[in-house]
MDAnalysis code that builds the backbone (N, CA, C; Angstrom):
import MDAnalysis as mda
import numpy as np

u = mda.Universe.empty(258, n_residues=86, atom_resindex=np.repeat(np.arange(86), 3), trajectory=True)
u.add_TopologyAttr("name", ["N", "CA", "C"] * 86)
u.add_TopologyAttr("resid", np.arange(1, 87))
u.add_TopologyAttr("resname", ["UNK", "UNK", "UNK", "UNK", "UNK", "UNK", "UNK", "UNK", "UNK", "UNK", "UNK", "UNK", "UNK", "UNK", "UNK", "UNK", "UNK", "UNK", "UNK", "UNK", "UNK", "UNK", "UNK", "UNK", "UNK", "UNK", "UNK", "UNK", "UNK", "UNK", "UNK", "UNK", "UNK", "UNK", "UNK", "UNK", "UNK", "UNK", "UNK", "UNK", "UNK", "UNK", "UNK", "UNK", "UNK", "UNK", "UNK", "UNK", "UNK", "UNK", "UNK", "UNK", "UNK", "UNK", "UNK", "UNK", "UNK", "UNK", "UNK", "UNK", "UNK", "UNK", "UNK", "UNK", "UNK", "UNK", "UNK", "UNK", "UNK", "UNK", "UNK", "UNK", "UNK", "UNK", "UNK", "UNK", "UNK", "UNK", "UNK", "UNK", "UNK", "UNK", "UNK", "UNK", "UNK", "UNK"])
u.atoms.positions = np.array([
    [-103.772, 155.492, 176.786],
    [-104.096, 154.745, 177.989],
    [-104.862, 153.494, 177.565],
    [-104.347, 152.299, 177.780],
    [-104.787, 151.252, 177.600],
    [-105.998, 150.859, 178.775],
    [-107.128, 150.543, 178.576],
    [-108.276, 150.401, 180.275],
    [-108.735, 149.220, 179.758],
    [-108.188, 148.336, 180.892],
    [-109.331, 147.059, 180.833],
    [-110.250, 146.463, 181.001],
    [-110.633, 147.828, 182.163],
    [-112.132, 147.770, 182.900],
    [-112.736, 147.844, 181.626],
    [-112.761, 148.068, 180.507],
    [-113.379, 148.461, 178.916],
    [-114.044, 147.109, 178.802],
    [-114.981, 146.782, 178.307],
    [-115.613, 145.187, 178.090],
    [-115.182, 145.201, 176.465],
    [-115.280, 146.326, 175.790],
    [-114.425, 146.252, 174.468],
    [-113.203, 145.996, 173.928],
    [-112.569, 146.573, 174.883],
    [-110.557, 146.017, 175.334],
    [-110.493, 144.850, 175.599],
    [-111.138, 144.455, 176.753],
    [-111.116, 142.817, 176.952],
    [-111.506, 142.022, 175.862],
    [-112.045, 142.193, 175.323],
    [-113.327, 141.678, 174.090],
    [-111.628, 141.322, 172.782],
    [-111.313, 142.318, 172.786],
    [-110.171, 142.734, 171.454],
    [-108.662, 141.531, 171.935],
    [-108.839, 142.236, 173.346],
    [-107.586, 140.762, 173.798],
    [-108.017, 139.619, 174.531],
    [-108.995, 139.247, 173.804],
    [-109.436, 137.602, 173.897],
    [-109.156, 137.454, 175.656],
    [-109.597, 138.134, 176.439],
    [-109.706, 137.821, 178.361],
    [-110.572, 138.772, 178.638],
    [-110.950, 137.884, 180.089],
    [-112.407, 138.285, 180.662],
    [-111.692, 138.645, 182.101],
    [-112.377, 139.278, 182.539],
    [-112.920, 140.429, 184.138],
    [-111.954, 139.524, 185.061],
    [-112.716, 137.918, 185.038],
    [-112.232, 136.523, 186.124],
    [-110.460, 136.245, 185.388],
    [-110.017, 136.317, 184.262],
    [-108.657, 135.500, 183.510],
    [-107.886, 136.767, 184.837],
    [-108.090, 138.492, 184.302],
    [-106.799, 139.328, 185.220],
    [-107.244, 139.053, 186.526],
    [-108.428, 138.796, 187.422],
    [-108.548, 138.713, 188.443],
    [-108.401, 137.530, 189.071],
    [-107.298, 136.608, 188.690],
    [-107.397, 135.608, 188.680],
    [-106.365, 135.197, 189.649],
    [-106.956, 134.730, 190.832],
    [-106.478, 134.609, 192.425],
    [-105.138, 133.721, 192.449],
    [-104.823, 132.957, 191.332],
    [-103.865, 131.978, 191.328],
    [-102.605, 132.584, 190.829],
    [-102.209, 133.988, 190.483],
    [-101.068, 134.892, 190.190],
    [-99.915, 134.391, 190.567],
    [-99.641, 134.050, 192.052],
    [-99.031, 134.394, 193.079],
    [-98.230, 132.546, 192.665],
    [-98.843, 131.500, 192.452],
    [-98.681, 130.111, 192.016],
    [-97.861, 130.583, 190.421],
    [-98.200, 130.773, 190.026],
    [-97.756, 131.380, 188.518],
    [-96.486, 131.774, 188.271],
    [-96.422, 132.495, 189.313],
    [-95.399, 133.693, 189.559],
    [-93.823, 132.842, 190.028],
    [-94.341, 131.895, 190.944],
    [-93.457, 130.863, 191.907],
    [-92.763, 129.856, 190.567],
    [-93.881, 129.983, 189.756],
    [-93.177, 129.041, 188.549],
    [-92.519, 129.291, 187.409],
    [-92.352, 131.123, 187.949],
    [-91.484, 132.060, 186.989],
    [-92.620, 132.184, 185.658],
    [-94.026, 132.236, 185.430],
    [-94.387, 132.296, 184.223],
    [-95.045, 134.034, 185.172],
    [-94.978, 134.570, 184.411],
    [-96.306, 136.119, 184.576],
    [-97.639, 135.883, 184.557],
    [-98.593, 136.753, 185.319],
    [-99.852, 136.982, 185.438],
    [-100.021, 137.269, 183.968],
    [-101.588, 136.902, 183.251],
    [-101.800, 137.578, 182.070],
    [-101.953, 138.921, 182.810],
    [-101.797, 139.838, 183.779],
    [-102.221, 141.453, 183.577],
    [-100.864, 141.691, 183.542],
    [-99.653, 141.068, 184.081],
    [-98.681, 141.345, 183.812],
    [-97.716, 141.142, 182.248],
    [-98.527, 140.521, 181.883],
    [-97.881, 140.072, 180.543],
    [-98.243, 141.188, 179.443],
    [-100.025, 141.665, 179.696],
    [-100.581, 142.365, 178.795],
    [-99.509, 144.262, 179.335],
    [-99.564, 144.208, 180.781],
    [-98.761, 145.361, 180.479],
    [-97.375, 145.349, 180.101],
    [-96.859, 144.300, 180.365],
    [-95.398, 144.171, 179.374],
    [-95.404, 144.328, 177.915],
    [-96.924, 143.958, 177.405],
    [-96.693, 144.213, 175.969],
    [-97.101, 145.935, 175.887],
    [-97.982, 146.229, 176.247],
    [-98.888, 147.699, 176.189],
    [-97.377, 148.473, 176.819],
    [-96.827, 148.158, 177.269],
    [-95.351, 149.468, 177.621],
    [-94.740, 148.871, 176.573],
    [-94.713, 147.634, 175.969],
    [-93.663, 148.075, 174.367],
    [-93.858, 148.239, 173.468],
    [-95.408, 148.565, 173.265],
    [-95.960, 149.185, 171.943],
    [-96.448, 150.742, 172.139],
    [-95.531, 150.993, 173.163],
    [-96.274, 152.562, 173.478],
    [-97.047, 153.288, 174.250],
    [-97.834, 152.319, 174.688],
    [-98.879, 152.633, 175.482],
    [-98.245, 153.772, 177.168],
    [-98.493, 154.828, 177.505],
    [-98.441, 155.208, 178.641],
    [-98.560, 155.024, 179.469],
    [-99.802, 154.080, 179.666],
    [-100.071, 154.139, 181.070],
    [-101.062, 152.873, 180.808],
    [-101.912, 152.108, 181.526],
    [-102.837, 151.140, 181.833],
    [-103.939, 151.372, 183.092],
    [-104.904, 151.271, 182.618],
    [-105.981, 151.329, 183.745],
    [-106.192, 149.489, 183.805],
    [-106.372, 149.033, 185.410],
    [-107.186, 147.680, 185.272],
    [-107.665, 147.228, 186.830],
    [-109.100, 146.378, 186.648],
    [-109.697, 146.098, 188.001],
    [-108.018, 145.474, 188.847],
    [-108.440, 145.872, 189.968],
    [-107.421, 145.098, 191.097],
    [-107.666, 143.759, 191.477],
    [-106.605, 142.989, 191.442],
    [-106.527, 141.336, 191.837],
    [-106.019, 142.028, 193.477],
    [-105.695, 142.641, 193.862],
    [-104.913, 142.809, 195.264],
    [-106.372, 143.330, 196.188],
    [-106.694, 144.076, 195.800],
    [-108.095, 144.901, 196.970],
    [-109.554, 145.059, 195.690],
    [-110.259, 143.853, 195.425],
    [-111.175, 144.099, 194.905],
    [-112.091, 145.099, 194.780],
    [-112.813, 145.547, 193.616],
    [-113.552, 146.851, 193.588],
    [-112.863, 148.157, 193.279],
    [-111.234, 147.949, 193.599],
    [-110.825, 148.731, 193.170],
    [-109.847, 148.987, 191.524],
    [-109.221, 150.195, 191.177],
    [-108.533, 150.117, 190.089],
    [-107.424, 150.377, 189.827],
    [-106.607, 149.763, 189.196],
    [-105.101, 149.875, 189.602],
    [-104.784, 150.793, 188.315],
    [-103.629, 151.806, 188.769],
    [-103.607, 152.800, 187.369],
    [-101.511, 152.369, 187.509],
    [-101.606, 152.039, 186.401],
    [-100.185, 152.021, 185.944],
    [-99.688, 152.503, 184.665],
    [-98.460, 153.484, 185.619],
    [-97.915, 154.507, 184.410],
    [-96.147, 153.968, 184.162],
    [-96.355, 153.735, 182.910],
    [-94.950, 153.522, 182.138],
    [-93.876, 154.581, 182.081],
    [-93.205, 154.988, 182.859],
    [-92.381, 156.290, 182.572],
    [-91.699, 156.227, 181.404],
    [-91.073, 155.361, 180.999],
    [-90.289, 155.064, 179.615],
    [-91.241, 155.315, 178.095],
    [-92.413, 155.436, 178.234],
    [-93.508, 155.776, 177.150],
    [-93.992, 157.110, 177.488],
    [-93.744, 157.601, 178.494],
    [-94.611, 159.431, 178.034],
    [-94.326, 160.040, 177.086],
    [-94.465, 160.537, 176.713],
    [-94.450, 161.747, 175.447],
    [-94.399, 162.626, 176.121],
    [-94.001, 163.753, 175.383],
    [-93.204, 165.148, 175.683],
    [-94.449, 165.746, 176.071],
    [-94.431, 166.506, 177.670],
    [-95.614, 166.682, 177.700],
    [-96.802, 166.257, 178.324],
    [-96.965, 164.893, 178.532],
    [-97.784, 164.002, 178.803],
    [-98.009, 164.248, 180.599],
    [-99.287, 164.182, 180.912],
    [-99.302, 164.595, 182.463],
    [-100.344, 163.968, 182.828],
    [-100.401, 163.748, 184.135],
    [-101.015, 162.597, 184.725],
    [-102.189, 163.958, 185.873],
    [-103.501, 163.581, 185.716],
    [-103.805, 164.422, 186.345],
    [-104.958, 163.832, 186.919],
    [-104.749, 162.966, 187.991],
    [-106.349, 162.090, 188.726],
    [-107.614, 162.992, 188.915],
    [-108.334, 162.562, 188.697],
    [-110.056, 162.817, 188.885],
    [-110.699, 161.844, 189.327],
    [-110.740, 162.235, 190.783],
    [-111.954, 161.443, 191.371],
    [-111.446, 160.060, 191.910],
    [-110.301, 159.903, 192.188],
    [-109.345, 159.256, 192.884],
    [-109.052, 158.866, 193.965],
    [-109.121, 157.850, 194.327],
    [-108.527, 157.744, 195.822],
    [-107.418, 156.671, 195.700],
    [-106.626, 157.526, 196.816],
    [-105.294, 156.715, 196.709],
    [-105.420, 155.694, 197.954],
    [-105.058, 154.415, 198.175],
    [-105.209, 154.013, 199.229],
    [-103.304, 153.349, 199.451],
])
């Protein structure tokens, strides 16, 4: 599980808290380039990674959990704690 809420993760891929929460996505997007949170999980699902934890650009305060189905491992189970789904 890749988590970006991590200040150490962020730290390792050179972006801060404000770069993924970064309100201008949607402009970005119109110009066909990707969000960096979208880019970083395009890379983290092709190096393996399962799943991604990261703060929400859509409903602040909250955390967006994204799971790669094409990367589980045999086995691999998703089991929330302390969760709310909205």
């Amino acid at each position: 599980m890749l988590d970006l809420r991590s200040k150490r993760v962020r730290r390792r891929l050179k972006c801060t808290t404000s770069e993924l929460l970064d309100p201008d996505w949607q402009a970005l997007a119109s110009d066909g380039a990707p969000a960096l949170s979208q880019s970083i999980g395009a890379v983290a699902a092709e190096v393996g990674y399962e799943a991604l934890l990261a703060p929400s650009a859509a409903v602040r305060g909250t955390v967006t959990l994204v799971v790669f189905p094409g990367t589980l491992l045999a086995g691999s189970r998703l089991i929330p704690h302390g969760l709310r789904v909205r």
